[in-house]
Each structure stands twice: as structure tokens, then as C-alpha cells.
MDTraj code that builds the backbone (N, CA, C; nanometers):
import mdtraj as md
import numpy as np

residues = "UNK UNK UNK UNK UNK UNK UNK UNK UNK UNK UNK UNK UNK UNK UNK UNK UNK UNK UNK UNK UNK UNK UNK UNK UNK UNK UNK UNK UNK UNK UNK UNK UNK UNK UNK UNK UNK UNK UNK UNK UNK UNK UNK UNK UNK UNK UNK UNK UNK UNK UNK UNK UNK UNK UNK UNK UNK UNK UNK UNK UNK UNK UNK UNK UNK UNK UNK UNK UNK UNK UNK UNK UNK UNK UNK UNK UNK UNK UNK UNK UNK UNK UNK UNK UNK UNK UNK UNK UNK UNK UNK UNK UNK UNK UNK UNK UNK UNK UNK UNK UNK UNK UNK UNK UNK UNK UNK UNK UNK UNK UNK UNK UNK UNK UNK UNK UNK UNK UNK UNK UNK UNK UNK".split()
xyz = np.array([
    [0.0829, -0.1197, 0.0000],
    [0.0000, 0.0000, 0.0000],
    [0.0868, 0.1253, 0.0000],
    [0.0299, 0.2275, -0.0643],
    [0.1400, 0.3604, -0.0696],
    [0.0349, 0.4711, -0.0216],
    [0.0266, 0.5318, 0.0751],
    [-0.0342, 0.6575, 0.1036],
    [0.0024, 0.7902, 0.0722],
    [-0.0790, 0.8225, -0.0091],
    [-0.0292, 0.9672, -0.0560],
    [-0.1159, 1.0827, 0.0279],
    [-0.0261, 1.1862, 0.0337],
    [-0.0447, 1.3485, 0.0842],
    [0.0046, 1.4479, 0.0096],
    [-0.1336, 1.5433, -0.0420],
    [-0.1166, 1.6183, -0.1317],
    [-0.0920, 1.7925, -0.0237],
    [-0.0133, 1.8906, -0.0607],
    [-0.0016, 1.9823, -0.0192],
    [0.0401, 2.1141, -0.1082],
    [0.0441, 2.2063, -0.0430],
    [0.0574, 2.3445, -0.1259],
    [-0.0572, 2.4307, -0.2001],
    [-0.1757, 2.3489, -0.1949],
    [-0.2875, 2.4476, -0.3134],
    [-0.2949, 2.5485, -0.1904],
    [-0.4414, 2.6446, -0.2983],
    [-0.4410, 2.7910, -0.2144],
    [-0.4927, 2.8662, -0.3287],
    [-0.4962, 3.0236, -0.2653],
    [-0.5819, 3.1012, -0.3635],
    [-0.4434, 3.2135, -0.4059],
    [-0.4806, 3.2229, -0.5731],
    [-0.3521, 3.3184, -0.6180],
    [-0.4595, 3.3912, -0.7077],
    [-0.3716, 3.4860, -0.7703],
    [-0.4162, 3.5555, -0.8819],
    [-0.3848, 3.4738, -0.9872],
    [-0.4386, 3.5395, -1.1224],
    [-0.3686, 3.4835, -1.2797],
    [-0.2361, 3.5237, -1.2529],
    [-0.0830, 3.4701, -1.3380],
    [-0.0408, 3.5169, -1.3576],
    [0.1046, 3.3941, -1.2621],
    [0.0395, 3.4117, -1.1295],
    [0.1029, 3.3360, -1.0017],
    [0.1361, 3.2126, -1.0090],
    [0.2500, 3.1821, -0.9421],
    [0.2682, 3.0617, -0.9379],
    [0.2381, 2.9596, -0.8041],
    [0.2631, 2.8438, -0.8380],
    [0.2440, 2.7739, -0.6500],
    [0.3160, 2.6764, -0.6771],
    [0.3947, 2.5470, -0.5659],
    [0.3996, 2.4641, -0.6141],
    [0.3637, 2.3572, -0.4835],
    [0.2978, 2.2369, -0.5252],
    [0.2210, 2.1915, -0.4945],
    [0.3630, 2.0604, -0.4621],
    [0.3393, 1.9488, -0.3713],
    [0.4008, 1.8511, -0.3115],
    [0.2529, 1.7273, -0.2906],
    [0.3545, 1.6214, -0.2776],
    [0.2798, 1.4936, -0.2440],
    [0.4099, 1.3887, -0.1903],
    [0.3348, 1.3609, -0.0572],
    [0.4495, 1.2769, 0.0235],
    [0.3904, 1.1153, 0.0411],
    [0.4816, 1.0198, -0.0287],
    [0.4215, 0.9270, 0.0365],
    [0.4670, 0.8727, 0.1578],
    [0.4022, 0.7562, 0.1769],
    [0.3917, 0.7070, 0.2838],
    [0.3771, 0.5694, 0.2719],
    [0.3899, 0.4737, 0.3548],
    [0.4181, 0.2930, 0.3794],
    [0.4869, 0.2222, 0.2560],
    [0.4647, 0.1636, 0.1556],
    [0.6035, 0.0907, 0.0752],
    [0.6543, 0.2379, 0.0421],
    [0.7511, 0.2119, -0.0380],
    [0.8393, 0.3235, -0.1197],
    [0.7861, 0.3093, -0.2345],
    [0.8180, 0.4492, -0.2594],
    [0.7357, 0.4257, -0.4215],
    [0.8492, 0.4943, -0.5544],
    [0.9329, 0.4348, -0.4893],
    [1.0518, 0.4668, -0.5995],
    [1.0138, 0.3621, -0.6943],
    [0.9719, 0.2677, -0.7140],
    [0.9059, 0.1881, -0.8405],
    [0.7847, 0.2124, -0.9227],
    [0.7459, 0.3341, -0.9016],
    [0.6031, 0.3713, -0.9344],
    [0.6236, 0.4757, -0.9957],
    [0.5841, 0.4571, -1.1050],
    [0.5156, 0.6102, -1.2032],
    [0.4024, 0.6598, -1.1296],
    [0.4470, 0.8115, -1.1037],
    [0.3837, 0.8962, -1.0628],
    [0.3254, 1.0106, -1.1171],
    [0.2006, 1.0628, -1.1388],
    [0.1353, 1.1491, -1.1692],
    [0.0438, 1.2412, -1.1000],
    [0.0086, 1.3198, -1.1825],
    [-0.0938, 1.4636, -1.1307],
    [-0.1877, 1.4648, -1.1776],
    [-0.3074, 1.5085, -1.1739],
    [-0.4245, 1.4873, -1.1698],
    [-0.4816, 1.6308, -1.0992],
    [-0.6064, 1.6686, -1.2133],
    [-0.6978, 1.7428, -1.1299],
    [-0.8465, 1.7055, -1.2128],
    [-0.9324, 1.7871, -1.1124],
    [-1.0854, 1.7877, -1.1342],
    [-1.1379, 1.9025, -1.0641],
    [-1.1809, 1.9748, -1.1676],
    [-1.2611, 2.1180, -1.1967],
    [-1.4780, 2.0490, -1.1188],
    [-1.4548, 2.2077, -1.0895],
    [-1.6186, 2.1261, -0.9896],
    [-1.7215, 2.1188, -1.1025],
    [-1.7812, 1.9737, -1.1485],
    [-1.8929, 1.9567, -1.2500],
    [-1.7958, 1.8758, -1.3834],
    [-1.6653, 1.8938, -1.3391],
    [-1.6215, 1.7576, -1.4086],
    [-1.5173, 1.6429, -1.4451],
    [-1.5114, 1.5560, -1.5241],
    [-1.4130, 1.4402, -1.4826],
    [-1.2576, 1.5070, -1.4205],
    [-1.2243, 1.3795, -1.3820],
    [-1.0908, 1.3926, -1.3094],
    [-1.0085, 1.4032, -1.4707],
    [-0.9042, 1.4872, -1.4692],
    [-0.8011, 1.4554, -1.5576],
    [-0.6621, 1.4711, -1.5605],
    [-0.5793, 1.4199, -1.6482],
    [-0.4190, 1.3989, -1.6429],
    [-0.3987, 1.5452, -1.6613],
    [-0.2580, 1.5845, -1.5732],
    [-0.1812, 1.7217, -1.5721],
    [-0.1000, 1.6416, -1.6166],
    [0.0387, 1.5826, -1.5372],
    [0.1205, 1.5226, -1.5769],
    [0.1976, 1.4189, -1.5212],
    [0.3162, 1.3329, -1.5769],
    [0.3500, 1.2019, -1.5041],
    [0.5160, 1.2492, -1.5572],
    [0.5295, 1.1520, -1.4662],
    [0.6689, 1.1195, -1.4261],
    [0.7330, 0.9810, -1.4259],
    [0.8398, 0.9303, -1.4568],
    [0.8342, 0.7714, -1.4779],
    [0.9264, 0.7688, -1.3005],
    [0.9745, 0.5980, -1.3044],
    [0.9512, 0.5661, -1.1343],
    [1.1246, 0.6105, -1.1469],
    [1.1914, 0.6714, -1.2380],
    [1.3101, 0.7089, -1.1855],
    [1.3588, 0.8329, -1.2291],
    [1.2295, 0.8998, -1.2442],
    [1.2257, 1.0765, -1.2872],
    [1.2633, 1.1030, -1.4406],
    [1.3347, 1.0334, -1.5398],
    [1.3807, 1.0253, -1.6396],
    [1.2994, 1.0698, -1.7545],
    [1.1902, 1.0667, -1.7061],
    [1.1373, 1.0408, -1.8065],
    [0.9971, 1.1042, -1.7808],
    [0.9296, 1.1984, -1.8516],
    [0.7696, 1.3634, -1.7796],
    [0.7107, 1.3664, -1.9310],
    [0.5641, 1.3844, -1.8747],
    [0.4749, 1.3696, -1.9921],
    [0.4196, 1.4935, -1.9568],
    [0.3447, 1.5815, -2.0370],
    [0.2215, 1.6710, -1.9712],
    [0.0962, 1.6960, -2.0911],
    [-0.0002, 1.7306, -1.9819],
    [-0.1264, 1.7514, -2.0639],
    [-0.0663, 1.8912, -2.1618],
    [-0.1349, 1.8942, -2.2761],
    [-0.1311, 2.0542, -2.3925],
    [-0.1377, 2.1770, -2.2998],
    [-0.2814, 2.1639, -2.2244],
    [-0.2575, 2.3018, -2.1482],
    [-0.1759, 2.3426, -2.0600],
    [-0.0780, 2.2627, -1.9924],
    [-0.0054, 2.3066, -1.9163],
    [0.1332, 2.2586, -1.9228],
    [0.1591, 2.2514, -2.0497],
    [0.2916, 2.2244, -2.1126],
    [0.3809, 2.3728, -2.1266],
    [0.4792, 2.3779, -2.0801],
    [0.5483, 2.4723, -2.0857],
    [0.5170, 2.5795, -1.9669],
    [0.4375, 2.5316, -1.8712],
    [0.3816, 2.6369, -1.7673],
    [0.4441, 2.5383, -1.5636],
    [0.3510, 2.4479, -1.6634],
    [0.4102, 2.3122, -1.5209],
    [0.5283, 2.2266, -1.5468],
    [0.6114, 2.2139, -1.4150],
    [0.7024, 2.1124, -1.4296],
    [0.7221, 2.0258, -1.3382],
    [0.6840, 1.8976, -1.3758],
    [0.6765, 1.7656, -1.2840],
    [0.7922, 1.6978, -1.2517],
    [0.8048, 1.6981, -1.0950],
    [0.9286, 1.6363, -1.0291],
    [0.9563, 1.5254, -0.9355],
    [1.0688, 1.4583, -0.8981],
    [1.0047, 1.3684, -0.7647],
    [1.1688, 1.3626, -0.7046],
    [1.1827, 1.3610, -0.6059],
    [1.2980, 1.3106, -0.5092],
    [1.2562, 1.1420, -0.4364],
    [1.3202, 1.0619, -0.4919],
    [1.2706, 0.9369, -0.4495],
    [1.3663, 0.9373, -0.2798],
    [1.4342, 0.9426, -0.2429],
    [1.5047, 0.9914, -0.1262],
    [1.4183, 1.0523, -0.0943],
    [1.3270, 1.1193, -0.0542],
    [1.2485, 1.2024, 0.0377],
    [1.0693, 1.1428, -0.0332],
    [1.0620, 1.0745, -0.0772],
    [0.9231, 1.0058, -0.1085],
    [0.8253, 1.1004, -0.1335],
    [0.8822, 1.1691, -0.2103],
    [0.7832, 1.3427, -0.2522],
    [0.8135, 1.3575, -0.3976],
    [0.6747, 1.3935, -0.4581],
    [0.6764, 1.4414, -0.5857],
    [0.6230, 1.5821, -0.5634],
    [0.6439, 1.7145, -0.6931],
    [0.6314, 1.8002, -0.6609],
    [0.5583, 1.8777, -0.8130],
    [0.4885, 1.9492, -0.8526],
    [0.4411, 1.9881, -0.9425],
    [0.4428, 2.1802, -0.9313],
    [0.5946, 2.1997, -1.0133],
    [0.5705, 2.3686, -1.0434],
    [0.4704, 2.3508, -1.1132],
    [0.3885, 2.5142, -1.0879],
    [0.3321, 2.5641, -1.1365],
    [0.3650, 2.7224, -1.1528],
    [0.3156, 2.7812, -1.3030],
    [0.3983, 2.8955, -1.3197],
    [0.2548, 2.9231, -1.4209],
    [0.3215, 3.0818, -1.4341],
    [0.1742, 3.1630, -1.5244],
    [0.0320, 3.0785, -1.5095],
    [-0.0376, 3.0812, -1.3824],
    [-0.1423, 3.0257, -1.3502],
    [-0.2562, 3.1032, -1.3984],
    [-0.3638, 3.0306, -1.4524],
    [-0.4681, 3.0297, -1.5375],
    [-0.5423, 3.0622, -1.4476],
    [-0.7037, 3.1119, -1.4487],
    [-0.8584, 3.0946, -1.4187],
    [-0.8739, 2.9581, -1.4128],
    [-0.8571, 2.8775, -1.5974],
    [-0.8932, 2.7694, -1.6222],
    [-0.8062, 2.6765, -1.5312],
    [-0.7207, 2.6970, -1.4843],
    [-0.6368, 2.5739, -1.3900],
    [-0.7071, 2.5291, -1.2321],
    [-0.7881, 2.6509, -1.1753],
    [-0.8674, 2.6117, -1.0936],
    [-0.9227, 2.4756, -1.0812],
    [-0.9060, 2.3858, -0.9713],
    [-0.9163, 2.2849, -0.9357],
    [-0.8866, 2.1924, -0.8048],
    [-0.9145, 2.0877, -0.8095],
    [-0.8641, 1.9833, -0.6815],
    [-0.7994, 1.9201, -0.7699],
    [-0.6526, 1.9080, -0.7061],
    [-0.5133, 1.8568, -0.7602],
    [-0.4754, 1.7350, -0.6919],
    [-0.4963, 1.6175, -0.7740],
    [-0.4844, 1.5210, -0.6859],
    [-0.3523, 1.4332, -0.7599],
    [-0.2566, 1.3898, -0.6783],
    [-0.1402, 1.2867, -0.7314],
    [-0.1480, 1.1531, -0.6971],
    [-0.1319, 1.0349, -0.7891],
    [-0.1876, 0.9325, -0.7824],
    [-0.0560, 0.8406, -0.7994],
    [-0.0106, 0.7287, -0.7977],
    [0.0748, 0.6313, -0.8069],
    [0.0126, 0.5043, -0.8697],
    [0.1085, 0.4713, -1.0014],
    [0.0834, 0.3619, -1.0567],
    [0.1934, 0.2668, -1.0282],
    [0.1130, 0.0809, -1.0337],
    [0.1982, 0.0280, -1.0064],
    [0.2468, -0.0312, -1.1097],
    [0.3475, 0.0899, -1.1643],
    [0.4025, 0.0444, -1.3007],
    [0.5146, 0.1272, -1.2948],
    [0.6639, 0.1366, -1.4050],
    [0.7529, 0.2287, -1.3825],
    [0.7101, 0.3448, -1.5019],
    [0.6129, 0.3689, -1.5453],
    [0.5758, 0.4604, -1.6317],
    [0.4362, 0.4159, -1.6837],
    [0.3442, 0.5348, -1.6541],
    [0.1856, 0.5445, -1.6620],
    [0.1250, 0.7129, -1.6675],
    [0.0641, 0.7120, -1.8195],
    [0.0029, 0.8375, -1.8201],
    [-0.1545, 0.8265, -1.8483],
    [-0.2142, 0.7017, -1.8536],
    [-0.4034, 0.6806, -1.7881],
    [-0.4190, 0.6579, -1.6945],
    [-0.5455, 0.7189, -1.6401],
    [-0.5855, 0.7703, -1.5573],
    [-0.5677, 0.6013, -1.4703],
    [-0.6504, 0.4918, -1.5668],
    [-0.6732, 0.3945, -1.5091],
    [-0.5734, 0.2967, -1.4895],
    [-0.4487, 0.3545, -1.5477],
    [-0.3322, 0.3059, -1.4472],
    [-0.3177, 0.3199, -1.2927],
    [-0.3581, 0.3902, -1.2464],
    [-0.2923, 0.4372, -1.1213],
    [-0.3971, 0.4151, -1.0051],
    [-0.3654, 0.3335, -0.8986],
    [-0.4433, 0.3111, -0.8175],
    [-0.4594, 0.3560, -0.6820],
    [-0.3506, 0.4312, -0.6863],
    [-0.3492, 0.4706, -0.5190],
    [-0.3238, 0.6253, -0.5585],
    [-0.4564, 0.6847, -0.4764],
    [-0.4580, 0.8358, -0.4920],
    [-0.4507, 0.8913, -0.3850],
    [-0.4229, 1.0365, -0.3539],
    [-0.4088, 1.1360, -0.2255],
    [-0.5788, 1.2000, -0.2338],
    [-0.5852, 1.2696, -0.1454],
    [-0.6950, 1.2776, -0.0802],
    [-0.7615, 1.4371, -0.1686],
    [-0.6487, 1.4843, -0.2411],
    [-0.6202, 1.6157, -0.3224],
    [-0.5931, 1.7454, -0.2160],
    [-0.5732, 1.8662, -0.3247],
    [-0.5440, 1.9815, -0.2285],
    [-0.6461, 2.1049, -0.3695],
    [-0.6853, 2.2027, -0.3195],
    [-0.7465, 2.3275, -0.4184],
    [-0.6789, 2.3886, -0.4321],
    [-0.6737, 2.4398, -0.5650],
    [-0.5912, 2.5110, -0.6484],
    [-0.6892, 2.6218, -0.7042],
    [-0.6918, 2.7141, -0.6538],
    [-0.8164, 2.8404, -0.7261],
    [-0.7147, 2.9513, -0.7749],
    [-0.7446, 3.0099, -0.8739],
    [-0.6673, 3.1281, -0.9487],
    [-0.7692, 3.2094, -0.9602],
    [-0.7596, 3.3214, -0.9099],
    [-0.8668, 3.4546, -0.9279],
    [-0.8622, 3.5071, -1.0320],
    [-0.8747, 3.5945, -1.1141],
    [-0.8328, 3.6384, -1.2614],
    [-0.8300, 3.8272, -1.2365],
])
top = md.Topology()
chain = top.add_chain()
for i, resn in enumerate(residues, 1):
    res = top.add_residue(resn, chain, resSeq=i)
    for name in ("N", "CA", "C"):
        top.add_atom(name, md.element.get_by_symbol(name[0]), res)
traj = md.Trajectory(xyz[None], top)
């Protein structure tokens, strides 16, 4: 089992950045592709971005390509997601999930999720 803890959301303007953390917890999850995830209120959950299980290797969704950058320190069991020039549209619950695979960017890869954190951008 891997327990995840999501941290850092909050309220910014457009423009702002934040960056957001997820710590796990019980096995290690240095074997696990790790990803980001959010869901806007009224609809599906969806992919931000992933990371493979030895950092090498970062995928990201179109909209937040070149804005977010997905990280992980397997030594400290934390992944971390910059965020930079923050949107209206990025508003959300940001949730990071762990697949038990060494690289996974569907959703329905990944089985063990954090509990999320809010991410609101004022405009």
C-alpha cells in the first residue's frame, strides 16, 4: 500500500505561481510512475502530468505544457508539481496518484490516490 499526501494548493491571482508537493507514505514508491491529476467542480478527473519511477522520463497535458514542471525526489518520497503563469482555467482539486508500473500516463493506471489539495486562481 502507498499513502499519498497532497499539499501546497491555495488562492492566487492569474499570472502566479504555486507549487504543490505529495508525500508518500508505507512501501516506497521509488518503483512507481507517478502522476498529477486534477478535477474542476462539474467535471471528470483529468491527467496534468506524469513522471516515470526514476524521474527520467515527464509527460504533460497541452494546457499546461510549458507552464508546469513535474518532479520527484525518491530519497524524500515526494513528488512536486511547479506551477507557473497560472490560469482561471487551472482552478481545481489537484490530486497525485501512483501507478503500479515504472511509467503510466491513464488515468486507469494508477491506483493509489491522495486525498487532493485546491488550487483556485482569481483572474
Amino acid at each position: 500500500q502507498v499513502q499519498l499526501v497532497e499539499s501546497g494548493g491555495g488562492l492566487v491571482q492569474a499570472g502566479d505561481s504555486l507549487r504543490l508537493s505529495c508525500a508518500a507514505s508505507g512501501r516506497t514508491f521509488s518503483a512507481n510512475a507517478l502522476g498529477w491529476f486534477r478535477q474542476a467542480l462539474g467535471k471528470e478527473r483529468e491527467f496534468v502530468a506524469a513522471i516515470s519511477w526514476n524521474g527520467d522520463a515527464t509527460y504533460y497535458a497541452d494546457s499546461v505544457k510549458g507552464r508546469f514542471t513535474i518532479s520527484r525526489d525518491n530519497a524524500k518520497n515526494t513528488m512536486y508539481l511547479q506551477m507557473n503563469s497560472l490560469k482561471p482555467e487551472d482552478t481545481a482539486a489537484y490530486y497525485c496518484g501512483a501507478a503500479s508500473r515504472l511509467w503510466a500516463v491513464h488515468i486507469k493506471e494508477y491506483g493509489y490516490w491522495g486525498q487532493g489539495t485546491q488550487v483556485t486562481v482569481s483572474s
